[in-house]
C-alpha positions, 0 to 999 in steps of 0.5 A, spaced: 394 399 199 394 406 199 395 411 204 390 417 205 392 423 209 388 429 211 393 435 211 391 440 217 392 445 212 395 448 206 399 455 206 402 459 200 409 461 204 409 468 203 403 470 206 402 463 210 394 464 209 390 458 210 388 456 203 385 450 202 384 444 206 383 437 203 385 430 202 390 428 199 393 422 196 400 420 198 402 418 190 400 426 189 403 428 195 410 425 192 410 427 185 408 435 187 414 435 192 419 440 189 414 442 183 413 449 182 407 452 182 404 460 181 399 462 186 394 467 183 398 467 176 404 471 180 408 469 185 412 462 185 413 457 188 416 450 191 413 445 193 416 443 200 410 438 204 414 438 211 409 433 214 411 428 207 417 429 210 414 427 217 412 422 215 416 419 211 420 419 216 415 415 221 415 410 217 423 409 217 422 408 224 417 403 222 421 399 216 427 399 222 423 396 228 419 391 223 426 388 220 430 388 226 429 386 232 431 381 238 428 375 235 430 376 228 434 371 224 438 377 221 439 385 221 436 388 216 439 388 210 438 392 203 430 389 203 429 387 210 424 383 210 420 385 205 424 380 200 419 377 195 422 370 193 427 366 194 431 370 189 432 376 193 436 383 189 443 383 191 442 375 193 440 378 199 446 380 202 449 385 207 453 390 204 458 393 209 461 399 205 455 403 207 448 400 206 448 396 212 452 401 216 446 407 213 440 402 215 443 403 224 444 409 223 438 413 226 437 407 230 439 410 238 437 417 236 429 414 234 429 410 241 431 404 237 437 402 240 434 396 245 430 393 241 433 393 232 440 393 234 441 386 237 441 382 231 447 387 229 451 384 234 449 377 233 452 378 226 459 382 228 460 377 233 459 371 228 463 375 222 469 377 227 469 369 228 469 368 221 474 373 220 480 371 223 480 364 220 480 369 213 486 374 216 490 368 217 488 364 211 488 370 206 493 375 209 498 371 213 496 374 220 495 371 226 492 376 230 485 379 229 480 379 224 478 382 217 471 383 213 470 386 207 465 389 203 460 384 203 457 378 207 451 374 207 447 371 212 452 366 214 457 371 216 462 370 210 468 374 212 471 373 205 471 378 199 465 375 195 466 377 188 471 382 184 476 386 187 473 392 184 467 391 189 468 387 194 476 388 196 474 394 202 479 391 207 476 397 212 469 394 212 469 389 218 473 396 221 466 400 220 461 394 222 465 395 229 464 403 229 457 403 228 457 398 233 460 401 238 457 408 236 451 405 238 452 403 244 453 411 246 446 412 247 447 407 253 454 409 256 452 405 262 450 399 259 458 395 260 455 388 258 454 390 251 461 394 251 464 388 254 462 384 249 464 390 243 471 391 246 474 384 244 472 385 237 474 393 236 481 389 239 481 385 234 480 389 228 486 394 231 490 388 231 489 385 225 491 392 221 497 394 227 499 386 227 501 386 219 497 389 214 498 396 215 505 397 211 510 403 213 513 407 209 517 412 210 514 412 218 508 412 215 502 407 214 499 405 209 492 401 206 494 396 201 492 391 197 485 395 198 479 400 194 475 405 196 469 402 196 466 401 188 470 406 185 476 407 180 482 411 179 485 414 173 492 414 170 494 418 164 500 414 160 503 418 156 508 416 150 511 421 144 505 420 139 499 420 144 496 419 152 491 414 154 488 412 160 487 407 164 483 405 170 485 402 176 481 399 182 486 396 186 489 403 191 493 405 196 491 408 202 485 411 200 481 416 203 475 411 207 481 408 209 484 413 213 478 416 216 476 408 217 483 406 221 483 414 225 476 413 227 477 406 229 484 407 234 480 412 237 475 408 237 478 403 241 481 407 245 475 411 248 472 404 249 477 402 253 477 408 258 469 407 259 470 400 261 475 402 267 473 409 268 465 408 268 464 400 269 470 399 273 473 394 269 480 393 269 485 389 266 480 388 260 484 391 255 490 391 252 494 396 254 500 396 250 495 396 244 491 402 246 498 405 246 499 403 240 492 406 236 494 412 240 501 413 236 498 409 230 493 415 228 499 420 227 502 415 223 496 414 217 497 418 212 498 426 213 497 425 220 490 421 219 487 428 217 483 429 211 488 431 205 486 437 200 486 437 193 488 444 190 484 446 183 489 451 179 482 453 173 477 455 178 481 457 184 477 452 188 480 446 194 477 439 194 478 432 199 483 427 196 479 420 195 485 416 192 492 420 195 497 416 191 494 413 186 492 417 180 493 423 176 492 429 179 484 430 177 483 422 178 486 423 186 482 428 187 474 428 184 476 419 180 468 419 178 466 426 180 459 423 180 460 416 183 454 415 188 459 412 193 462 418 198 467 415 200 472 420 200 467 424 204 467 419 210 471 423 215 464 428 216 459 423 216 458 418 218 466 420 221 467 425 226 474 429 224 470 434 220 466 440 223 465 447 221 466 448 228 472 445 228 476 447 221 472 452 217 478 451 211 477 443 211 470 444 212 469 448 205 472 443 202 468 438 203 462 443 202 466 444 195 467 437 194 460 435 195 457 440 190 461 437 185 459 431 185 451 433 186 453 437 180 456 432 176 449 427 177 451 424 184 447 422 189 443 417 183 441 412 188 436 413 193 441 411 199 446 415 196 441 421 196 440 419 203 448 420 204 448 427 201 443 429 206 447 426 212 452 430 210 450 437 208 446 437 215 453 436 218 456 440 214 450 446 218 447 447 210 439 446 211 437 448 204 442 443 201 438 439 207 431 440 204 434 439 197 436 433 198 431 430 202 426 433 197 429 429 191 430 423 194 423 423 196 422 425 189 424 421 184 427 414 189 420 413 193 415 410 190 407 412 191 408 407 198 413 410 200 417 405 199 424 408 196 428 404 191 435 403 187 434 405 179 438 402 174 444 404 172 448 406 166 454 406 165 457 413 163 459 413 156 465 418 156 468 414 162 467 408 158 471 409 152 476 410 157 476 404 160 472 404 167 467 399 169 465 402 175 462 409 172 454 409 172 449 414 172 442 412 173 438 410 168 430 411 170 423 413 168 420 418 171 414 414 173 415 408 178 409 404 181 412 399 185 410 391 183 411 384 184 416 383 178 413 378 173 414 371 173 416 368 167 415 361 165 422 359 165 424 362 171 422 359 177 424 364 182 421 371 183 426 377 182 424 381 189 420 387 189 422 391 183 418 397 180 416 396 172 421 401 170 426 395 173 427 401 179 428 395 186 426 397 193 432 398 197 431 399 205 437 403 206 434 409 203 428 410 207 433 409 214 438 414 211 432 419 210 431 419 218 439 420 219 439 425 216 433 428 220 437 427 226 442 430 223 438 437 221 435 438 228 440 436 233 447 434 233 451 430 239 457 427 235 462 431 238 466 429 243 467 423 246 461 419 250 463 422 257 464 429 253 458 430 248 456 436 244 449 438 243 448 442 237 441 444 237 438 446 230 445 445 226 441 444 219 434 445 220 431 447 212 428 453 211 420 450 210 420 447 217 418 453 220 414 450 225 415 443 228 416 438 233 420 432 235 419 428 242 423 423 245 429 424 240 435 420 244 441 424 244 448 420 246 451 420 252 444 418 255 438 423 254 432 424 251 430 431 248 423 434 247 424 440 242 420 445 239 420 450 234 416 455 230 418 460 226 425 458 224 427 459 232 427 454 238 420 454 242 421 449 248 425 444 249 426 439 255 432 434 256 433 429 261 438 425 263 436 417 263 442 415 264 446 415 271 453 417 268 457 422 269 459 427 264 460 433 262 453 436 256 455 442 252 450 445 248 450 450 242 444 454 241 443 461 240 445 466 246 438 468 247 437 461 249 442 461 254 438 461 260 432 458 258 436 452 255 440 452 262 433 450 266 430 446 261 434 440 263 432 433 268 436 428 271 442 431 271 448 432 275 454 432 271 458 439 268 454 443 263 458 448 258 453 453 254 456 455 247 454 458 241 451 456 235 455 455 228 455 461 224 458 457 218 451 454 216 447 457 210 440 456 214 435 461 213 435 467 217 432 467 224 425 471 225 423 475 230 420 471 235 419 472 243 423 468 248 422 462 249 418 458 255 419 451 258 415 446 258 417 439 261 414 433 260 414 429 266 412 422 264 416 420 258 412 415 254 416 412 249 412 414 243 416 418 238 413 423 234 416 427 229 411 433 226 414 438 222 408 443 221 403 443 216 405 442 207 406 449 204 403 449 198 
């Protein structure tokens, strides 16, 4: 099936002259996205197509309400429900060291939160029952429960597989974040967050209760990895050095960011419960003091660690601490599709350039490499990047990110997809098993796999050039969107931030989103034209007192003040951050209001016209 969409206009960004207007296939729109073309034999030019990106992200929300919703069977896993066969890729399973976590990222921002996420529940609840008869069995402790890097729809509790890809000890923990981030979007909903609590208790008491080992009044992961990835260590002998590659680690970085953010997690819950459902006695109030005290204990604080690089002056963030040699610790597989030494940014919240600009630049620094080193080969891990340049307040390398991964992972149904992949040669005489790169053909029209004739089962749906359709991709495209055109992360529930255009890319010029939710309990209608904040409206749907701070221009002050609904908590006006490379603001006049009364719950994102 093909989709036809009429542009309202095509432009040359120079002039913004109306060239052309035409109807466009979507297959032609993808292949032309990021292409360089001249217009009028002089000047040159990218293709960007804002309104591809629009799209692509509609059907995101599209692909999310269509595979998970409250009477399915399961979450959306790598292939929602579009599976073809029995014999799914990846036996249809759920991943926890990031794909599953991706595939809700943008649920509560896109108004999904009531209506995708209860099977996400369901699973938590059942792979926590699972998992303590796995913590008792497998590690010897009594209390709490333990998950690991892949689950089926049997909520297996289990490592499935070889330590090198299913040993993530951390990985229940992020299921149960992810959960409980989600209902932030809802603060006054205490049936879900009673239901949420005894599991966020039980991962803290499995990790606190004997897993976690103290040395030197520090407390340390291990037997663990960081999901899918190796280290190298260099063995030196009187006639020669060799290498050699581990998976098993302690302490690594996903780990501490993971545990940090759980404790806190745990304790923020539990301060909602009494303070804003006037529930009591509910949690455990030793423990909480324990998580408290446990965040100072993980390693270096539980804070991001730095990696000094002598050569080229620059500083990275540790991946493995303790394991390794010393350019192992820092970048193991510089080009290593998972970012898990980048948790603490996204989806982690210790790292903000309004925080720490030195631990900032860092990640910045440690991003770049990894792109430069054929990162991000996988449509999801695409989609990661994104996330995390627009956490970092980067716009452009918001858009270059978006633009590639729709590029080269989305089929011409905007179906995005998996390549194949290869294992990287250098690494591979030196003995890893986990360093791939991607192994694609430009050309990937998506298609049902042949059914051979001793094969009874069909492979799923799988492109010619072996390229597999993988849901995540596509859900992590709308992530990244949230994250370019308002932030509310910062700060707990009762506290939030609201960051309005932290990363917005220099193409979308002109745009509008409608309906978006923001956490704490609001809905944002935001405009902009010309790179600058046009209109807005923000209203209070929830009945919860907080403080709302807001970052945005200084010119923006008053009418951002007057611009919301519903509201009587504390409002707090702040700056925006000035450590992004966001293209310059153009002169445009002040800014008018515009309310919407009568909120429908349709949600549109329209971000201007294609320049081409």
């Amino acid at each position: 099936t093909r989709l036809r969409l009429r542009e309202s206009a095509r432009f040359v960004p120079s002039s913004r002259q109306d060239i052309d207007t035409e109807i466009l296939d979507t297959g032609v729109r993808v292949a032309e996205l990021g292409e360089e073309c001249v217009w009028q034999n002089k000047s040159k030019y990218l293709i960007m197509d804002p309104s591809l990106i629009a799209l692509s992200y509609n059907y995101a929300r599209y692909l999310l309400v269509s595979s998970s919703r409250e009477n399915s069977v399961a979450p959306a896993n790598l292939q929602g429900v579009w599976a073809d066969g029995l014999k799914a890729p990846w036996a249809g399973d759920f991943h926890l060291n990031i794909n599953l976590e991706m595939a809700y990222w943008a649920a509560g921002g896109a108004g999904l939160g009531q209506i995708s996420t209860p099977p996400l529940f369901d699973l938590l609840n059942r792979l926590a029952e699972s998992g303590r008869q796995v913590a008792q069995e497998y590690y010897g402790i009594p209390r709490g429960w333990v998950a690991h890097g892949f689950t089926d729809i049997s909520a297996d509790a289990r490592p499935l597989g070889e330590n090198r890809w299913a040993l993530c000890v951390t990985c229940g923990a992020w299921i149960a974040i992810t959960v409980y981030e989600l209902t932030e979007f809802e603060p006054s909903n205490c049936t879900n967050l009673k239901s949420l609590i005894k599991h966020l208790q039980g991962s803290v008491e499995f990790f606190l209760s004997g897993y976690l080992i103290k040395i030197n009044n520090t407390l340390i992961t291990t037997p663990t990895t960081s999901p899918e990835n190796s280290y190298r260590s260099t063995i030196r002998n009187k006639n020669a050095s060799r290498y050699i590659w581990s998976t098993l680690a302690r302490a690594p970085a996903i780990d501490n960011a993971i545990l940090y953010r759980l404790f806190q997690v745990y304790e923020e819950a539990c301060a909602r419960l009494n303070d804003n459902c006037d529930i009591s006695n509910y949690c455990d109030s030793e423990l909480v003091t324990k998580a408290i005290l446990a965040k100072s204990q993980l390693p270096n604080h539980g804070q991001p660690q730095y990696c000094a690089h002598q050569q080229n002056m620059t500083t990275t963030l540790r991946e493995y601490p303790f394991d390794g040699d010393e350019e192992s610790q820092c970048l193991a597989d510089a080009g290593h599709r998972h970012f898990s030494g980048l948790w603490a940014l996204m989806p982690g919240r210790q790292i903000s350039p309004l925080d720490n600009e030195d631990i900032a630049s860092a990640a910045a620094t440690t991003l770049n490499i990894k792109m430069m080193n054929k990162g991000g080969h996988t449509g999801w891990s695409r989609a990661w990047a994104a996330a995390l340049a627009a956490r970092l307040h980067d716009g452009l390398q918001t858009q270059t990110h978006l633009v590639y991964l729709i590029r080269n992972f989305f089929t011409t149904n905007l179906l995005a997809t998996h390549p194949p992949l290869k294992p990287i040669d250098a690494f591979q005489r030196q003995g890893c098993t986990t360093c791939f790169e991607a192994d694609f053909q430009s050309s990937r029209p998506i298609s049902t796999a042949k059914r051979k004739s001793n094969i009874r089962l069909s492979e799923g749906m799988i492109t010619s050039s072996k390229d597999v359709f993988q849901l995540d991709a596509n859900l992590g495209l709308a992530a990244a969107v949230h994250e370019a055109l308002a932030q509310s992360h910062r700060g707990p529930v009762n506290s939030i931030e609201l960051h309005l255009l932290p990363a917005l890319p220099p193409s979308w010029t002109h745009g509008h989103i409608i309906g978006m939710r923001i956490r704490g309990g609001f809905q944002l209608d935001l405009h902009w034209a010309h790179s600058m904040l046009s209109n807005i409206s923000i209203r209070a749907l929830d009945k919860f007192s907080h403080t709302l701070t807001i970052r945005t221009s200084p010119s923006n002050t008053q009418f951002v003040s007057n611009s919301i609904e519903n509201f009587t908590g504390h409002l707090i006006l702040l700056p925006s951050s000035t450590f992004s490379s966001s293209p310059p603001m153009l002169s445009y006049p002040q800014p008018h209001l515009t309310r919407v009364e009568n909120f429908k719950p349709n949600f549109i994102l329209d971000l201007g016209p294609s320049p081409k």
